[in-house]
N, C-alpha and C positions, 0 to 999 in steps of 0.2 A: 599606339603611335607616340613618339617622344622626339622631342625636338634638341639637337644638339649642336652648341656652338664650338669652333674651335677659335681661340682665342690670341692675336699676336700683339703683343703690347713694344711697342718702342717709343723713345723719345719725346719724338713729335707729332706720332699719328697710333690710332689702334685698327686695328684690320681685324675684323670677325669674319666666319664663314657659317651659315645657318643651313643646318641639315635636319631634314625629318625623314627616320625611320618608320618602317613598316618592319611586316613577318620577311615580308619577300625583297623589299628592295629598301634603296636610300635612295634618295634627291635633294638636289640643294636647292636652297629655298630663297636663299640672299647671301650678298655681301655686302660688308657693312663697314665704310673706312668712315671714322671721325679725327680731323685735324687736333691735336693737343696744341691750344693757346701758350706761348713760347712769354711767361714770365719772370722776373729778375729774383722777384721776390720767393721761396723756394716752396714757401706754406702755403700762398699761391697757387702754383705750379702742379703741386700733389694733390691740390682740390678739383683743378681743371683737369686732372688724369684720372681721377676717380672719377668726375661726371661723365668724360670721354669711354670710361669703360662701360659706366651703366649707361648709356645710350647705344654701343656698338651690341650688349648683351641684347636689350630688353628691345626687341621687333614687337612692333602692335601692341604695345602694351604686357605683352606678355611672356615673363620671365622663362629661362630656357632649362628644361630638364637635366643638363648634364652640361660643365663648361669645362675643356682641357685646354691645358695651356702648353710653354716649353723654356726651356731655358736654355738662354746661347750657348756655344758649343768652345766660344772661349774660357768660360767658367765650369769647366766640368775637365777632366780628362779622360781622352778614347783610348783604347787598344783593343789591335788583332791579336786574338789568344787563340793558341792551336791544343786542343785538350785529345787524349783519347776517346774512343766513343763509349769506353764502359765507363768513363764520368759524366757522364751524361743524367744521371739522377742525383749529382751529388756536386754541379756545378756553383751551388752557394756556397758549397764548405770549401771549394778549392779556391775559388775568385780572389780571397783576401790575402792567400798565398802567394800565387800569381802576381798581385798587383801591390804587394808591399812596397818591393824595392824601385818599383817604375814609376810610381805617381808622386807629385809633388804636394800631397795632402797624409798630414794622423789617419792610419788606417782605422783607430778605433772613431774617428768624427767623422767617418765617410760613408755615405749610404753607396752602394754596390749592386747594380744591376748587370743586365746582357739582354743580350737576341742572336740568335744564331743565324748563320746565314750559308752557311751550306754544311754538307756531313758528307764523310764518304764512309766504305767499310771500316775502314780503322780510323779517323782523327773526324773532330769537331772542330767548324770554324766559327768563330763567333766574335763579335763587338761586345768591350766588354765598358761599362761605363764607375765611374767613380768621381760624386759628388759632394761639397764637404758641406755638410749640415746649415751652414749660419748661414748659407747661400740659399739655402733651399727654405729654409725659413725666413729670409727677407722676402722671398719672393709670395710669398703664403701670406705671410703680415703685412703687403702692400694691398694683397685683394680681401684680407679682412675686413679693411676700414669700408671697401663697400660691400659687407656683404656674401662676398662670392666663394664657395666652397669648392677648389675644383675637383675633379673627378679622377684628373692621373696631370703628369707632369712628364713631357717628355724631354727630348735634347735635340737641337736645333737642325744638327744637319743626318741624325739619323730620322728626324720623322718623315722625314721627304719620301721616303721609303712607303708608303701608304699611300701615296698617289699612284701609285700602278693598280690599285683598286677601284680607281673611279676615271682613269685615263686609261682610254685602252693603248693609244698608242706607244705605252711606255711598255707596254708586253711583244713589242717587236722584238728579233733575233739581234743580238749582239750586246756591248752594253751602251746606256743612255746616261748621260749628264744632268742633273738638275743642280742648278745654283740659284740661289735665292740672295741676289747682291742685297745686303742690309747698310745702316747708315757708317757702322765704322767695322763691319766685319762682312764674311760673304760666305755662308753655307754651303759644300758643296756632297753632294752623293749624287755618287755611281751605282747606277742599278745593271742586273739581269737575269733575266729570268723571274723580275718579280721578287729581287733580293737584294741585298747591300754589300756591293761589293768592295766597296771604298767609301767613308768617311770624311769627312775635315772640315773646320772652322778655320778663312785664311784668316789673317790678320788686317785685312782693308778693305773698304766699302766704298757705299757711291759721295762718302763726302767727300775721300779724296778728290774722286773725278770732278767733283764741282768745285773743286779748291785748284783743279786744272793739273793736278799731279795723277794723271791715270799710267804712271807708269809705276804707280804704288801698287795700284792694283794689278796691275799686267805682269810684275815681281812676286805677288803671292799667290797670283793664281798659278802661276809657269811650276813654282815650286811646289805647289800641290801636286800639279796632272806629274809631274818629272817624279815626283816621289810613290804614284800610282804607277806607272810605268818600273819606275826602279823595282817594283814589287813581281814583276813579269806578269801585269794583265793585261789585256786587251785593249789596244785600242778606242775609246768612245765611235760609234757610227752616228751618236744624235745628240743636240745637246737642246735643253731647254732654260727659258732662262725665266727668273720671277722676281717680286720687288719692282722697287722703283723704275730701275731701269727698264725695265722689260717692254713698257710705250714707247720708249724711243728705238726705231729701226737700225738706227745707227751702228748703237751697242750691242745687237746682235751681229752686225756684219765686222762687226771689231772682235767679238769673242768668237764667231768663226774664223777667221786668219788667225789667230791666237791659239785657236785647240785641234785646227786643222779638221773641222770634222763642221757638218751647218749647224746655225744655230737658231730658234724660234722661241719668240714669246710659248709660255705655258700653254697648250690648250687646255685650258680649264674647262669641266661644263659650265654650259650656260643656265643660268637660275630662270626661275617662275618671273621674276621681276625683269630679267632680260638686261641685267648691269654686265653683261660682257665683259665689257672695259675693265672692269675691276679682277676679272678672272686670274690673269699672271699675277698683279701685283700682291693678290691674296692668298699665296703662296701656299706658305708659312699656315696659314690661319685654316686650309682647305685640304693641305695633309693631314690637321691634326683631327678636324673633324673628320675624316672619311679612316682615320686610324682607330678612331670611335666605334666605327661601323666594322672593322675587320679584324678578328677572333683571332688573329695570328698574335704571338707572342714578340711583343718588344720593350725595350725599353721604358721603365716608370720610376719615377726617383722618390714618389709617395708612399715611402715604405717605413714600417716601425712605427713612433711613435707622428708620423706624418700622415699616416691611412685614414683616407678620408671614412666622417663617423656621419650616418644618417641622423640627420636632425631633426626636429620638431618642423624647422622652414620646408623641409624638402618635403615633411608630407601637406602644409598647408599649400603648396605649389600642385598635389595634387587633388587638392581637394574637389573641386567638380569632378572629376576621372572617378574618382574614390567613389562618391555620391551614387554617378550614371551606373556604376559597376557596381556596387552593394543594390539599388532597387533592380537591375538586371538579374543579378541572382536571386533576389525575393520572387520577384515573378518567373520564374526558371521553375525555383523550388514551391511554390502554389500551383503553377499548370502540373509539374508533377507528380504531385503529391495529389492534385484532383483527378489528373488520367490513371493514375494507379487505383485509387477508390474505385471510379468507376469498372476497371478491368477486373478488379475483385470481389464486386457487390454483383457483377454478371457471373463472375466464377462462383461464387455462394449462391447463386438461386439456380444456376445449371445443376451444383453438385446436392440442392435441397430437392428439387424433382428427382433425380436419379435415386435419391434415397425413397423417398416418397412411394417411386416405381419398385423399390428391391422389397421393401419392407410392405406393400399390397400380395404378392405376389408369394413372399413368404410367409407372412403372420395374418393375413386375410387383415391387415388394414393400416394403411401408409401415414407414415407419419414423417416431417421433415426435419424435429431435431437429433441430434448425436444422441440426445440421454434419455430420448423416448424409445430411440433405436436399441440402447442399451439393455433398457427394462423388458424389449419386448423379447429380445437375445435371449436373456435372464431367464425367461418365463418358458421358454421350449417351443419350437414351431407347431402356430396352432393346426396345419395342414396336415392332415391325417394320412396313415402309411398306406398307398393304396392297393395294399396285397392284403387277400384276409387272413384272418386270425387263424383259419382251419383249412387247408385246403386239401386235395386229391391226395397228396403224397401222402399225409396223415394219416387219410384212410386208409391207403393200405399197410404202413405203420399198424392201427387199431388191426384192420385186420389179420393180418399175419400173426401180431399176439396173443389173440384170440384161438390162435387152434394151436394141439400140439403140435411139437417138433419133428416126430417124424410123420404129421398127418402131408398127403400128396393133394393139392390144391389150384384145377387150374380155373382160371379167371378168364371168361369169354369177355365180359363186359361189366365195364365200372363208370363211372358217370357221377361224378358229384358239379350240380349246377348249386352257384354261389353268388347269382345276379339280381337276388329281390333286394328293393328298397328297404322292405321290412327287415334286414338283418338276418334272413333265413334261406337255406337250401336244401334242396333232393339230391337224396343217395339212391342209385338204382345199380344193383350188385348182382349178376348172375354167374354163375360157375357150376364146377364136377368136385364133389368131396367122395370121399370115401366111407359111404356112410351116413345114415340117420342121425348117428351119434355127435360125428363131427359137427352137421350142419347145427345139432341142438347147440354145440359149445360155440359156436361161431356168433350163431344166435344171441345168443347169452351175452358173449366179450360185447356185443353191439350195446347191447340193452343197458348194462352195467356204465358205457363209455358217457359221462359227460354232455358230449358232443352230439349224441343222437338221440332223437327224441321219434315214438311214435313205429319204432321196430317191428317189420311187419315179416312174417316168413311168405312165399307166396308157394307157388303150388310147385312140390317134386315129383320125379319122374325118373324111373331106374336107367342107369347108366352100364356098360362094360365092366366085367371083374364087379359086382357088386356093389358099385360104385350110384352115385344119386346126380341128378341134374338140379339146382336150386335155384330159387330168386329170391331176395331180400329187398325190401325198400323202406326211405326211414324219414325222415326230419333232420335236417343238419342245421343246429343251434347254438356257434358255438363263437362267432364272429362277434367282431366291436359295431355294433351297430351304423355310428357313425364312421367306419370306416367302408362302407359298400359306397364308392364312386358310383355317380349317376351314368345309367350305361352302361357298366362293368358287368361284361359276361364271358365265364370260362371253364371249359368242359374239358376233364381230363380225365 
């Protein structure tokens, strides 16, 4: 949240307008008019206008985040410049072209801005402004001596233009008049659409009218609107009026007969404080604040070696802010930095049991570091293969080796169990050989094998063609001990 003044200095009085920001909106907060003490003496005079400004500045004690000011619009020169729209990136390098031969100011001692204010497919229209330095710098070096660094610096009768931001009724169809009658000059812009479409600083204010010459002013005002008209725009359908004048009823129903069109005090919004009254007359001071607030592009004559430089003040202004926001982020970064611990010290003991659970299951015993994991990895699964070492198909591998090649050999029944705890199984082998002779070698290839232990021939019995019927049974010894699973039985 940041609190911002807009700032109007004349004469005899200062008018401030006090606005605080948010993400989402802006409200004004106060108005703030302090009379300037009217002295002979001139050092005097410049004391009483510095204390009138730091009192219009400083609300509740408390100095304002960003203060913008403006400078009349008799000391600067305006023009409408019609550009193509493919200058449109490159309108600072054409502007001093442009406005050489038309301003009454050293192009090279002239600071050179714009604001565009409508565009069609082919031309850009825009205000183009040109301000000569020692101006802009008297106006800087008066608000030094208290202090005050402004922010931007606008021009008198184009900031009026930023009140369609915070007044809705100036976003009606057609266009609207704002004048800002001042003491020896009177700002005038024409808006629509929320844009500028006419300019001007006349040359007379409300002293005349108090010095009873208001046809001073009825002569530069005529000449304005007649010189808006000679341009073929529209007619005004509203006018609004601000300044001094703008309490008295009178002077609106004179400048409506005068612009032929009605005329009404400012509605200003109303502030927190409920100073109403103050609303029109703080014009000036309530454009410049709500022009603060809105990201459109205009007019700032605080450019080059005038761009305001953050100071040492500006951060000690925010030093409680500063404070609240750095221990906000310490404890931001301690609750997160402790829920992430926590969320990780749960993820570390979820993924230490899971290991625990892999490495039981694999190496017959759980362990839950990485480099116990490793070693046991290293060392080969101690879970033994649970197929044995010897089984049925072997046997008849052994056996078919065991007899010659052309011997004829059929096999009724073959049975190798492979399920004792002890490591050991029974071979029971009956068939038809051809022969005494074969069964001796068959015999034999057992006997010889490794694998069999305990070779037993059992009893033959003559067969077809000369042939024999046999039995053999044996001891099969030939398994990893430790690898006979409890339970494991299989007959093939």
């Amino acid at each position: 949240m940041a609190r911002i003044v807009g700032l109007d200095i004349q004469h005899a009085i200062v008018r401030a307008t006090h606005m605080r920001t948010t993400l989402r909106r802006s409200d004004v907060v106060a108005y703030v008019e302090v009379a300037v003490e009217s002295l002979e003496d001139p050092a005097s005079a410049t004391e009483h206008l510095h204390t009138a400004i730091h009192q219009a500045i400083y609300l509740a004690d408390r100095p304002a985040e960003q203060v913008h000011i403006a400078i009349d619009g008799d000391e600067v020169s305006l023009r409408q410049i019609e550009l193509p729209v493919g200058a449109v990136k490159r309108i600072s390098e054409v502007l001093p072209f442009e406005l050489e031969s038309v301003i009454p100011f050293d192009i090279a001692e002239t600071i050179i801005d714009h604001q565009i204010t409508s565009q069609s497919e082919t031309m850009l229209s825009l205000v183009a402004c040109a301000a000569p330095r020692t101006k802009i710098a008297k106006h800087l070096g008066a608000l030094s001596d208290v202090q005050v660094q402004p922010a931007s610096m606008r021009v008198g009768p184009l900031c009026l233009e930023a009140l369609t931001s915070v007044i809705p009724e100036l976003s009606s169809e057609g266009p609207s008049v704002l004048m800002d009658i001042r003491e020896h000059s009177s700002d005038i812009c024409i808006v629509n659409k929320g844009t500028t479409e006419f300019a001007r600083t006349a040359s007379a204010g409300f002293v005349a009218v108090d010095g009873g010459n208001a046809a001073e002013l009825e002569q530069a005002l005529y000449r304005t609107f007649a010189r808006y008209r000679a341009e073929g725009k529209e007619a005004p359908v509203q006018a609004y009026l601000g300044g001094t004048l703008a309490t008295d009823s009178k002077w609106c129903a004179w400048l409506s007969e005068l612009l032929g069109c009605p005329t009404a005090p400012l509605p200003a919004p109303v502030p927190e404080d409920e100073s109403a009254e103050l609303g029109p007359r703080a014009m000036r001071s309530l454009a410049l604040a709500a022009g603060a607030t809105d990201k459109r592009k205009r007019v700032n004559l605080l450019q080059g070696e005038f761009t305001p430089q953050r100071t040492l003040s500006n951060v000690r202004q925010h030093t409680k802010l500063l404070i609240g926001c750095s221990i906000a982020i310490a404890l931001s970064f301690l609750f997160s930095t402790f829920a992430r611990w926590v969320a990780l010290d749960t993820e570390r003991d979820a993924l230490q049991a899971q290991l625990a659970q892999t490495t039981e299951h694999l190496f017959g015993r759980g362990v839950k570091s990485a480099a116990q994991a490793r070693d046991l990895l290293a060392g080969g699964l101690q879970n033994p293969d649970p197929l044995p070492k010897f089984d049925a198909f072997d046997t008849i591998s052994v056996v078919s080796s065991s007899l010659p090649a052309e011997a004829t050999h059929d096999v009724r029944r073959l049975t190798v169990d492979v399920g004792d705890e002890d490591g050991e199984g029974e071979l029971d082998l009956q068939g038809t050989l051809d022969g005494v002779e074969a069964f001796d070698k068959l015999t034999t290839g057992l006997q010889e094998h490794e694998c069999f232990q305990n070779v037993e021939q059992g009893r033959t019995t003559p067969a077809a063609e000369d042939r024999v019927n046999y039995q053999i049974s044996a001891i099969v010894r030939c398994m990893d001990p430790s690898s006979s699973a409890e339970g494991d039985h299989r007959d093939r």
